[in-house]
N, C-alpha and C positions, 0 to 999 in steps of 0.2 A: 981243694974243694972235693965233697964224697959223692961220688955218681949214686944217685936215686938209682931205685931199686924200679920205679915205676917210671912209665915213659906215655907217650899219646897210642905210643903202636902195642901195650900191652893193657894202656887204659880205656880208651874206648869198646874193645870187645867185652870188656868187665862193666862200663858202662850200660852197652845195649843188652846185658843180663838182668844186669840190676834194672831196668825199664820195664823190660818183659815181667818181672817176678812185683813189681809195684805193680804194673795193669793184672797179672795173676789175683795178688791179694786182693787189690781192690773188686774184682769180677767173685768172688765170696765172700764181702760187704768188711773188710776189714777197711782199716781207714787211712790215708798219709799222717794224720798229727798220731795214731796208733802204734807207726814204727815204717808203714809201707814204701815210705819215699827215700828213707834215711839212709842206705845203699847207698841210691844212685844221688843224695845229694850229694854225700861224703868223696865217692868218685869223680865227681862233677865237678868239682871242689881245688881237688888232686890234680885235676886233668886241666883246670883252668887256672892253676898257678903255676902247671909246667909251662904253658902254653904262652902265659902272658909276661911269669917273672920269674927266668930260666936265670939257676943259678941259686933261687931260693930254699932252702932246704926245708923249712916249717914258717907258713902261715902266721906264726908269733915272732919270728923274726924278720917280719915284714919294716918295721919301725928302724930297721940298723941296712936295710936294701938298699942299695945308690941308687935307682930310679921309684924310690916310693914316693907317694904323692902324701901331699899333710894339706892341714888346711893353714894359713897363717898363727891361729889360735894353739891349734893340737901341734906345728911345730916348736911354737914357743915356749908350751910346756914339757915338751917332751926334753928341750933341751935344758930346760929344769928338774931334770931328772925325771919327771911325774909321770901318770899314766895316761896314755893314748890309746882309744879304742880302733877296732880293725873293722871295717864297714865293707859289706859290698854291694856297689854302687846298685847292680840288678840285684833285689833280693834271690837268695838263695834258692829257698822253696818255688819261686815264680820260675825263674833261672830253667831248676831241674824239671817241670813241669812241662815247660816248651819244650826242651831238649828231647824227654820220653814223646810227645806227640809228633815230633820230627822224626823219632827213631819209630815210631809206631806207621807214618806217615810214608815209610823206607828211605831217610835221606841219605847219601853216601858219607862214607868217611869226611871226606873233605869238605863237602857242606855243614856235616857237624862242627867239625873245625872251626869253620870261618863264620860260623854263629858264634861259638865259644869266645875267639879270640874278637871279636866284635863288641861283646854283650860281659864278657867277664869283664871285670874290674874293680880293685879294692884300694879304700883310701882310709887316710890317720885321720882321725877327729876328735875330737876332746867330747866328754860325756854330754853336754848340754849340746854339742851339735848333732850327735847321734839321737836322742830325742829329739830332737827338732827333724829330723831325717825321717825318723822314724813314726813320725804324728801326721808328717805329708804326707806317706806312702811308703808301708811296708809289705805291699800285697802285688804291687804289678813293676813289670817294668817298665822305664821311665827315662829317654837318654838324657832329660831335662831334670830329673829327681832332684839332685843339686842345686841347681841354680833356682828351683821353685820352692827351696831350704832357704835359698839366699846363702850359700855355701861357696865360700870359693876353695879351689886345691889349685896348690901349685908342688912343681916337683922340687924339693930341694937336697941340697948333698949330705946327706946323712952323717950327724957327728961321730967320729969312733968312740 
């Protein structure tokens, strides 16, 4: 396996930069769907798939991970060779939003932490369940988002 180049003790001070310079732009009316937030969500991102699925190399090959989560639907086709889309369960944008107001807020490292590993988490679902995901709630978080999908995930062993 290739040791990442990024880690949590090189990412979160790159994190609470990229927070600072989104409240920066935005305090001279520039906007987050503009580009402001995109930083610190891509970090957020990074930092939240060290944290949660160590050993991952890239976020696309999430679908071949021994602890990914699928729905029954998106595992069946996956094993069909087909496409599985990558969902995270807290939207992203909402995600990085809290995080900046915690970091704004001055919470410690560790409290960042154990937001992130709390609140991240990405699941395989098949195209019609991701619309369906995404038509309940794609704006807030939600530890319920799923099951008010009517989505079930379970973790299964991923085929080689």
């Amino acid at each position: 396996m290739r040791r990442s180049k990024y880690s949590y003790k090189n990412l979160l001070p790159m994190f609470r930069k990229a927070a600072a310079l989104r409240n920066e732009m935005l305090d001279v009316g520039f906007t987050d769907n503009g580009g402001a937030i995109h930083s610190a969500e891509r970090i957020l991102d990074i930092l939240g798939m060290r944290l949660k699925y160590p050993g991952l190399s890239h976020v696309n090959n999430l679908k071949n991970y021994s602890k990914a989560e699928f729905s029954p639907a998106a595992y069946k086709i996956h094993r069909r060779g087909r496409k599985v889309l990558i969902e995270h369960v807290s939207p992203r944008r909402a995600l990085t939003r809290v995080a900046i107001k915690k970091v704004k807020d001055h919470a410690t490292d560790k409290e960042l932490l154990a937001f992130l590993k709390r609140n991240y988490r990405l699941v395989l679902l098949t195209t019609h369940e991701t619309a369906l995901l995404n038509k309940q709630n794609r704006i807030r978080i939600d530890r319920n988002r799923l099951k008010k999908a009517r989505i079930r995930i379970m973790r299964y062993r991923s085929p080689k």
